[in-house]
C-alpha positions as CSV (number, residue, x, y, z in Angstrom):
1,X,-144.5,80.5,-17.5
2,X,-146.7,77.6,-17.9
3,X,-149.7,76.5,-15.7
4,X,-147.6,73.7,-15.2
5,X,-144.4,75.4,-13.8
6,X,-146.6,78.1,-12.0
7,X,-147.9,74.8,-9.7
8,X,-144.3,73.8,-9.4
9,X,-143.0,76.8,-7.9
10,X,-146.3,76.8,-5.7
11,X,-145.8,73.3,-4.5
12,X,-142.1,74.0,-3.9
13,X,-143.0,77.4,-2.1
14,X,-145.4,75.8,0.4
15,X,-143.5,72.6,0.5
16,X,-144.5,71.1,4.0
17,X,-148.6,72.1,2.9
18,X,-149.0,69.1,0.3
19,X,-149.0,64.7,-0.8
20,X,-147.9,61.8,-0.4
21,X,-148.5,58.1,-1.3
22,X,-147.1,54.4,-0.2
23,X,-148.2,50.9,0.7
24,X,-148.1,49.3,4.1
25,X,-149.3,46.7,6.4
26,X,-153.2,46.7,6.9
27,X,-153.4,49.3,10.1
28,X,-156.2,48.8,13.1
29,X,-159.4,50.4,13.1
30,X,-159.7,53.7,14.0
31,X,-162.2,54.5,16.3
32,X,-165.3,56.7,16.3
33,X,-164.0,59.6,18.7
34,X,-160.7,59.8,16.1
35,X,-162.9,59.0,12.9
36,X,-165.0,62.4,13.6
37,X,-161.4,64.2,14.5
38,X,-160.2,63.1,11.6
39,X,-163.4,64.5,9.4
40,X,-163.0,68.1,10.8
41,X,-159.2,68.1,10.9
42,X,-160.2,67.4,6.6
43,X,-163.1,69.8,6.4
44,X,-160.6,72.5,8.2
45,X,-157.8,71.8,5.9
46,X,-159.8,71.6,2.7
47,X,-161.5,75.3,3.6
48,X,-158.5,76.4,4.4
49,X,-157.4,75.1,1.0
50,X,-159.8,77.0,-0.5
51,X,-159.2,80.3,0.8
52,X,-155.3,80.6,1.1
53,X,-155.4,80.7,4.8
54,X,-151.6,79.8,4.8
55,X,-151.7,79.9,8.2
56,X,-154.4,77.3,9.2
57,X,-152.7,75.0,6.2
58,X,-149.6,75.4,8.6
59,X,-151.6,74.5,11.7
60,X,-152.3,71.1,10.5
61,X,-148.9,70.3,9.6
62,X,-147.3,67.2,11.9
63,X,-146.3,69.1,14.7
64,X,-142.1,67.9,14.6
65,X,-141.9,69.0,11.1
66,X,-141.3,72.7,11.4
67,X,-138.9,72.7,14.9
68,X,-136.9,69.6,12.8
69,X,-136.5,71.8,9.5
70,X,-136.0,75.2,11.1
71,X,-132.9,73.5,13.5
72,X,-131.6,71.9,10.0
73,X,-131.6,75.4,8.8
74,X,-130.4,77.3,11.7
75,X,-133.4,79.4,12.2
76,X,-136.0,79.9,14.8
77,X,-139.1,77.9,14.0
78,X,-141.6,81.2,14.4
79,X,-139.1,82.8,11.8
80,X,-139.9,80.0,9.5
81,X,-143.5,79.7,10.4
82,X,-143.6,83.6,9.0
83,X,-141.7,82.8,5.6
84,X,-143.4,79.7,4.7
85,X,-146.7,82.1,5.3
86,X,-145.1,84.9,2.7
87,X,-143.8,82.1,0.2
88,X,-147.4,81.2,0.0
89,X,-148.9,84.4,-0.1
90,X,-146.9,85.4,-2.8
91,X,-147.0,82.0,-4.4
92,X,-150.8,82.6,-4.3
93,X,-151.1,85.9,-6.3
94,X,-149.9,83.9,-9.3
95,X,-152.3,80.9,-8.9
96,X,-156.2,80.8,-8.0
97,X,-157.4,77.4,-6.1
98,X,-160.3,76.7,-8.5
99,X,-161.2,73.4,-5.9
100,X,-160.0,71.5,-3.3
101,X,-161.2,68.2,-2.3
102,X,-160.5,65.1,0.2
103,X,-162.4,61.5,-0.9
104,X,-162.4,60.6,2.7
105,X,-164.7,57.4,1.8
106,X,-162.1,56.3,-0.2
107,X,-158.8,56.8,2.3
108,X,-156.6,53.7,2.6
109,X,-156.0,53.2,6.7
110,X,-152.1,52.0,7.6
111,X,-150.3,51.3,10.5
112,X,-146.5,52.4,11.5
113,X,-144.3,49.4,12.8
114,X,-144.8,51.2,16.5
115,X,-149.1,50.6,16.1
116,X,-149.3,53.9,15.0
117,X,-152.6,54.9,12.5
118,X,-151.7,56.9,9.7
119,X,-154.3,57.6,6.6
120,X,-154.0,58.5,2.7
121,X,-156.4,60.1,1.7
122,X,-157.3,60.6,-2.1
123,X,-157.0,64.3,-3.1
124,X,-157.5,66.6,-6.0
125,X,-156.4,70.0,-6.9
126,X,-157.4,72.5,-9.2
127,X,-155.6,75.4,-9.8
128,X,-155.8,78.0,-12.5
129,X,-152.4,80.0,-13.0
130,X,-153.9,82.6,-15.5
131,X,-153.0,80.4,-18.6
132,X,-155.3,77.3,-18.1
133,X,-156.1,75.1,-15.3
134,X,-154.2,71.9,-14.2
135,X,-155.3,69.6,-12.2
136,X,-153.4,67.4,-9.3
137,X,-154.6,64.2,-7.9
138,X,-152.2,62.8,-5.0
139,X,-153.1,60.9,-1.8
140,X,-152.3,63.7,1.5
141,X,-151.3,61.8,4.7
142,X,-153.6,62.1,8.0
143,X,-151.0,61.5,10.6
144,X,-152.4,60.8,14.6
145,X,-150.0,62.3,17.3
146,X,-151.1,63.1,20.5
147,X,-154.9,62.8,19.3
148,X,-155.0,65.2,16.6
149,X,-154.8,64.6,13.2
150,X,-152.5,66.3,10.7
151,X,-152.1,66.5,7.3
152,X,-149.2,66.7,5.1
153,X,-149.0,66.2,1.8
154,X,-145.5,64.9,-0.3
155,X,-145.2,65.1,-3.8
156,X,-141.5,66.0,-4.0
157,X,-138.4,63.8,-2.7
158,X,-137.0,66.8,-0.7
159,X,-141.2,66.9,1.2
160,X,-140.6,63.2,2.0
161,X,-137.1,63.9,3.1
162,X,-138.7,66.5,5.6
163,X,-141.3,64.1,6.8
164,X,-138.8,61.2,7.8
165,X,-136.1,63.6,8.9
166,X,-139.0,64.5,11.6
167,X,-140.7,61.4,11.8
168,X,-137.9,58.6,11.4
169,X,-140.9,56.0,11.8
170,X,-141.6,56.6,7.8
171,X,-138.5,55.9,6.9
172,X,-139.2,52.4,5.9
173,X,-142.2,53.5,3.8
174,X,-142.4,53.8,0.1
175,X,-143.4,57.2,-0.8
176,X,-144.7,58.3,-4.3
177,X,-145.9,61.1,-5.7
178,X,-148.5,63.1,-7.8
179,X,-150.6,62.9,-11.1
180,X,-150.7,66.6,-12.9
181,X,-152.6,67.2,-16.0
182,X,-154.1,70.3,-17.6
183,X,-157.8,70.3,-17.3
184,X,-160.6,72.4,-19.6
């Protein structure tokens, strides 16, 4: 299989983990208690990125996204939180993360219709699938509920159909997806 289809089936194996892109409305400015949060809720992410630790990627996710697609699947959302973390271990003995990386400086700040602060945040993936490295760039979206931020990233129609399902607020947003190209 390619490098190319080896980062497909990843990216559909850990679907909730990964990017997502869209304009909107100029947001408010965060402030400096959530501008920090938001800088270790990105350093956690991006080391757990790094060293597969599926379940610290799952951590970050929004935290309406797994209970909404476990009850469209008829499954208990612990059950799920236990597959998604053997999709992606499996997932991951096929593919090696060469680098992870957030361009926080660059992140576009948006606003929901509600007030709301959501970020996108420029991203780029490496991974190396034993027959060449391709590279992804996408924006992930830094999402602020309760006072945490969470990441999700969606490249994929079905991600994005996740993401509003659980958070119809998005609905009216454009989403787009991902650039992938092999890379020496």
């Amino acid at each position: 299989m390619s490098s190319l289809g080896v980062w497909r089936r990843l990216m559909l194996a850990a679907p909730l983990g990964f990017a997502l892109m869209w304009g909107s409305a100029q947001a408010r400015e965060i402030t400096a208690a959530e501008r920090v949060d938001l800088n270790k809720a990105v350093e956690v992410f991006a080391a757990a990125m790094r060293a597969g630790d599926m379940q610290a990627i799952i951590d970050a996710i929004p935290p309406r996204i797994l209970p909404s697609v476990a009850k469209s699947h008829g499954i208990d959302p612990a059950a799920l939180r236990l597959q998604m973390i053997e999709q992606f271990s499996q997932a991951m003995k096929a593919v090696k993360i060469v680098s992870f990386k957030f361009d926080l400086s660059s992140a576009k700040f948006r606003e929901l219709p509600g007030g709301a602060p959501y970020a996108l945040i420029p991203t780029e993936t490496v991974v190396d699938a034993g027959q060449g490295k391709v590279q992804v760039s996408s924006d992930t979206l830094a999402l602020l509920e309760d006072g945490h931020w969470y990441l999700a990233r969606v490249e994929q129609p079905g991600q994005v159909q996740m993401l509003t399902q659980a958070y119809p607020e998005f609905a009216s947003v454009t989403f787009g997806g991902a650039t992938t190209k092999v890379v020496p």
